[in-house]
N, C-alpha and C positions, 0 to 999 in steps of 0.2 A: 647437325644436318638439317638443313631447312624444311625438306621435305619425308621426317620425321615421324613415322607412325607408330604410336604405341596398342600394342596388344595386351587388352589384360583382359583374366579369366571371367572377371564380371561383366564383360561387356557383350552385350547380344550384337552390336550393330556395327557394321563396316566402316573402316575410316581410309577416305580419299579426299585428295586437293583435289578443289572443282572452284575455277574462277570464271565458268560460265554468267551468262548475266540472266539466266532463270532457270531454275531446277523444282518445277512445279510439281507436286508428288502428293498421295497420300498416304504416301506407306512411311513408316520410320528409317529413319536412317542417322548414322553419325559422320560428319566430312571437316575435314581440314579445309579452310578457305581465306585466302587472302582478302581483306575489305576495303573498301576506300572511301572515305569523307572527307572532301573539300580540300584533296590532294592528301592527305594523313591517310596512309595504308598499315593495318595491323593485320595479322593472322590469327582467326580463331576458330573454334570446335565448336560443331553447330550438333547436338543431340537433340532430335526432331520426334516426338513419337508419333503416330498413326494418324493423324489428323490436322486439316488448313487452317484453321481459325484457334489460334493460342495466347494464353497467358507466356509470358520469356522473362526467365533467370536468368541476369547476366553476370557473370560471376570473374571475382580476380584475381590470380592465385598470388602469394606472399615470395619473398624475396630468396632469390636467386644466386647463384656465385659467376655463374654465367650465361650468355643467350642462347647458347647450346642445349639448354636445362629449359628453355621456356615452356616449349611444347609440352614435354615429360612434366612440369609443373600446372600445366593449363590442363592436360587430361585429367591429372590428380584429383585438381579443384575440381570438375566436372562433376569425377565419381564420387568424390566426398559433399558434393552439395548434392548430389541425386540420390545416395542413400540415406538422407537424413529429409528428405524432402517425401511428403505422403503422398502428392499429387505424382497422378501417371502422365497428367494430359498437360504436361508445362514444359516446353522446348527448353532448353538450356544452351546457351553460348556463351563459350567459357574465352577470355582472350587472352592471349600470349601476349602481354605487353613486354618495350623491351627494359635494359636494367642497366647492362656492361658498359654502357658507350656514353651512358646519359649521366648529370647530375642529379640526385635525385630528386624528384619533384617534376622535371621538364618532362619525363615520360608520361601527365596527366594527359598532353596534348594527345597521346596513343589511346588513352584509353576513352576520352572524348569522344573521338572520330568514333568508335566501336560504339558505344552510346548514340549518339546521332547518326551512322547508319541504321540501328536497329531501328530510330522512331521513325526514320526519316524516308529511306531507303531499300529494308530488308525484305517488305511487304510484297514489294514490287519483285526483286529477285531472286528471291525464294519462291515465291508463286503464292504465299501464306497470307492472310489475315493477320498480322501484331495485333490482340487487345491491350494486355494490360502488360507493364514493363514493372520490373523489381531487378533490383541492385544486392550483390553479396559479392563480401571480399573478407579474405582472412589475413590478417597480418598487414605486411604489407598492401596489400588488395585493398584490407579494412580504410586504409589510410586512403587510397585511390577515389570506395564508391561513398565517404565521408566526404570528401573535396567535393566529385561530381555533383556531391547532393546541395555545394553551396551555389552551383553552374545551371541546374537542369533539373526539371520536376516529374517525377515516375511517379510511380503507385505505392514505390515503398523501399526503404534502404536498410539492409540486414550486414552489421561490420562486426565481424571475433574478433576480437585482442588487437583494435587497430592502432600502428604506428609508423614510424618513432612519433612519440607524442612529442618530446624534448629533445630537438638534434642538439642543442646547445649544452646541454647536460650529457646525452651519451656520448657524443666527441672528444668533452672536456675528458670524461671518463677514459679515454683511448690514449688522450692527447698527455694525459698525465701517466700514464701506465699503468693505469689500475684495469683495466679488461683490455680482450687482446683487438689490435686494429680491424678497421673493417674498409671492403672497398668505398662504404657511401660515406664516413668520413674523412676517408684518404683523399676521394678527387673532392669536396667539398674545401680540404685545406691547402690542397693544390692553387684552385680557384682565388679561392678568400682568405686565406691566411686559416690563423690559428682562431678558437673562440675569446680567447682571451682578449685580443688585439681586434677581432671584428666579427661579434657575436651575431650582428642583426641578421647576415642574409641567413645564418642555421635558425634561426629563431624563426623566420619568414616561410620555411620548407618545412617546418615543426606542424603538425597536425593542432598542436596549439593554438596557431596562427588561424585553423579554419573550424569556429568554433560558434560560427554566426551566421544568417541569413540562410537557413535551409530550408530547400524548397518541398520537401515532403517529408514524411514520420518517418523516422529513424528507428531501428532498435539495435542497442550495442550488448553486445555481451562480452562480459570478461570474467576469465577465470582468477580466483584470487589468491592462489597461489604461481603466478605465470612467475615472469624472471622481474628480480628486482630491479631492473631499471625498466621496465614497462611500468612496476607497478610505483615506481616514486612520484611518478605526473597524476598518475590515473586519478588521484581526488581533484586534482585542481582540473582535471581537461573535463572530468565530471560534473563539477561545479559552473565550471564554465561554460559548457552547453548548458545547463539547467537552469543558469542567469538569460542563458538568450531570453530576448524581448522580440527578434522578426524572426523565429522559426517553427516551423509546424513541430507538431509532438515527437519530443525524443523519449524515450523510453530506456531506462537500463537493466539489464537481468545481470547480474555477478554471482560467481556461479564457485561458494568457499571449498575450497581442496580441491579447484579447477586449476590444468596450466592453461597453456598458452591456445589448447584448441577445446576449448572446453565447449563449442558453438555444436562441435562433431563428436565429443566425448561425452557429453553430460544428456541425462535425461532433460534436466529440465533446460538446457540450453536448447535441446531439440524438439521438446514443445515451444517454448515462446517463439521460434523460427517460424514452426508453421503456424501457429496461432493468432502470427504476426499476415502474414502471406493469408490464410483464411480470410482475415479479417480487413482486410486492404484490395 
């Protein structure tokens, strides 16, 4: 249901779709809202607190079974990036990017647009001052505001357990029947065949692939005990950011006897968060 609101007990603030072109306020509020940049329209959750002039966490929730689910995964991320976050005074826009319809990878272009309205655009129709802009994404998400960060330069990019590091590897894995199928290798061998027969474009949509030229500090956290096929790339996509030669500072915290959200479950996954965002 597109216009989909979720009510949870933690949440102090109303949520409404408002696609007016300015909602100047200083009182807190939380709104569903559709956005647009340079014809790319996404819908996302704008948690505003009490005041015009802000720091924004833009955050991007992890992979979906369908786009019925996006919402209900966008508030998620919200709440789970707002209780591990110490600041009160930092807007958060969380975006529903989509999943079901697309190959994966092409849904970057959504979450772009969301990114370049905030710097571009937001200032104006929100009624608010943007200062400073930060990036978080979990899982999926992680893999999103890692791309972003080879596209566009913020104040700072925070990715949990981002992937698929390896589509070439977890496909093959699906394709041979050793783990069971998934939609994002399914429409990828629709497309392209099999990995065997034509590996490069999974290799290409592999977070592997974007492993250079980033435009602001990064910090990844991963937990080390996630699932084994996250963690069979994790040295080399580690390694591989850490050989960059044109990227600002990456940083990795790993986080032993962490799974897969250890950014939201680990003490020390949730200091170097904000340690990171303090410090930036």
């Amino acid at each position: 249901m597109r216009f989909l609101i979720v009510l949870l007990s933690t949440i102090l603030f109303s949520c409404s779709k408002d696609n007016s072109t300015s909602t100047a306020s200083s009182t807190a509020y939380r709104q569903t809202r559709t956005i647009s940049y340079n014809s790319v329209s996404v819908d996302v959750i704008i948690d505003k607190p009490a005041t015009n002039a802000l720091d924004v966490l833009l955050v991007f929730h992890g992979t979906v079974t369908a786009d019925s689910a996006i919402l209900t995964a966008a508030n998620t991320t919200l709440n789970t990036f707002k209780g591990i976050l110490d600041r009160q005074d930092m807007m958060i826009v969380s975006v529903a990017y989509p999943q079901e319809f697309v190959l994966f990878g092409d849904n970057i272009v959504k979450c772009e647009a969301a990114l370049l309205w905030l710097k571009n655009k937001a200032s104006q129709e929100l009624g608010i001052t943007v200062k400073k802009i930060f990036l978080g994404g979990h899982s999926q998400g992680g893999y999103m505001v890692t791309r972003l960060n080879t596209m566009h330069q913020t104040n700072g990019v925070i990715a949990n357990a981002p992937g698929p590091l390896n589509l070439v590897y977890r496909c093959q894995l699906e394709e041979n029947g050793q783990v069971q199928p998934s939609a994002v290798c399914t429409k990828l061998k629709n497309v392209y065949g099999t990995t065997a027969s034509n590996p490069s474009p999974y290799y290409q949509r592999s977070l592997l692939n974007f492993t250079n030229g980033f435009k602001s500090d990064i910090l990844f956290v991963q937990g080390l005990s996630d699932s084994p096929i996250q963690l069979y790339t994790w040295p080399t996509f580690k390694q591989d950011v850490l050989s960059c030669t044109n990227c600002q500072n990456s940083q990795f915290v790993e986080i032993p006897g962490g799974g897969h959200g250890s950014l939201f479950e680990s003490p020390i996954g949730k200091t170097a968060f904000n340690n990171f965002i303090n410090t930036h």
